[in-house]
N, C-alpha and C positions, 0 to 999 in steps of 0.2 A: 381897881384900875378900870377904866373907861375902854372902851374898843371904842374908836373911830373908826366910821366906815370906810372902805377902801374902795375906789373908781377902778374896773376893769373891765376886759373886753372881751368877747367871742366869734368868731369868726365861721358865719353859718356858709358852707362851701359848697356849690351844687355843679356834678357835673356828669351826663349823661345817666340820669335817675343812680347818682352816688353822691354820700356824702363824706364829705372828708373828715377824719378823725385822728384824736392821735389818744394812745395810753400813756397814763401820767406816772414818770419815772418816782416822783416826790411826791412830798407832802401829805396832805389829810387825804388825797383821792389816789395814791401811787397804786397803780393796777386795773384805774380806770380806765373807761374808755370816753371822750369827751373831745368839743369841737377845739379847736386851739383858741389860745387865748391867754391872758394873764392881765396883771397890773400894769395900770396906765403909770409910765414913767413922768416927772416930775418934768414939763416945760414939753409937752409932747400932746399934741393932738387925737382924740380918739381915733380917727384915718389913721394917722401914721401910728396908733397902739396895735392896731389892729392886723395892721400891714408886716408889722414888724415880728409879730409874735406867730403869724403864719409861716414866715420865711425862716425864724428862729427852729421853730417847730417842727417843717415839713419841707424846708429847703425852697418853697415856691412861691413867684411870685402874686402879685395879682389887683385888683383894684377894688378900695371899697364903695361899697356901694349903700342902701339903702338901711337906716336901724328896723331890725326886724321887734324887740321888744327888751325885755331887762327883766333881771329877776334879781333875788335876796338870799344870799346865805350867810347863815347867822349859826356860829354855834360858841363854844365855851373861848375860844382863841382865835378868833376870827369874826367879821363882817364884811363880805363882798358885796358891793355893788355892782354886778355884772352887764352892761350893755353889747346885746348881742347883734350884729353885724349882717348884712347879704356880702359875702366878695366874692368877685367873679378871678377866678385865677385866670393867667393867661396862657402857659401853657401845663394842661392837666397831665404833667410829666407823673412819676411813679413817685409817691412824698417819699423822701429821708428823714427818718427821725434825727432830730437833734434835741439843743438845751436840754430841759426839763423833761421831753419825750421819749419813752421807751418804748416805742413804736408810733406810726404812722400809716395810713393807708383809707384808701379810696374804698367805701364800704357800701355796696349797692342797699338803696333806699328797704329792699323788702328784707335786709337782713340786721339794718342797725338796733330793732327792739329787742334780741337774742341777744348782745354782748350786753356784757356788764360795763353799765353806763353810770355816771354817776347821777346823782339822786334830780330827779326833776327833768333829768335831761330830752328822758322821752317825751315826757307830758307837755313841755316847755317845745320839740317840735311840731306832736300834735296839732297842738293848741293855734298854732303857727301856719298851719296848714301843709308844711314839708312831711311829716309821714302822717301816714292813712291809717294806721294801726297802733298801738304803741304796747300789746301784749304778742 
């Protein structure tokens, strides 16, 4: 069987040196900790994937903004294509986890490299120039 790759989105969230997060309820990452995001639904815009999956996730709204970059994960049951996002939420209320999220939360910039993140995630904001350290 072939894996076709799948188009999805992440949602890089910045506000007052934090970044927003949520730990994932499911799937291959459940227990991670990671920006929101998921699959771009069928007849739907990357903005409005993106948008949506934040609100799903963290209960907040917010507007997208700029593609910061894309990454690839490939493994035995899966191939993401991930396009990752700048959005500016509007108001940086307390996130509520929902869907797929078993938790949510505003994670100050000098502490996101300490949680168990999933794979690349650090390196991937690094590299991005949003955290300064990523051990």
């Amino acid at each position: 069987m072939t894996l076709r790759p799948e188009v999805c989105v992440g949602a890089v969230t910045l506000d007052a040196e934090r970044l927003l997060l949520v730990r994932r309820g499911h799937g291959p990452a459940a227990g991670e900790w990671s920006v929101p995001g998921g699959r771009v639904e069928r007849g739907e815009t990357l903005a409005e994937a993106v948008l949506r999956e934040v609100a799903e996730e963290t209960g907040l709204e917010g507007m997208c903004d700029e593609l910061i970059g894309w990454v690839e994960r490939i493994d035995d049951d899966h191939h993401f294509v991930i396009l990752d996002f700048r959005v500016s939420v509007l108001d940086p209320a307390d996130p509520v986890a929902g869907s797929d999220a078993a938790e949510a939360a505003w994670v100050p910039l000098v502490d996101v490299a300490d949680l168990n993140l999933v794979e690349g995630l650090a390196e991937f904001l690094h590299e991005h120039g949003i955290l300064d350290v990523i051990t």
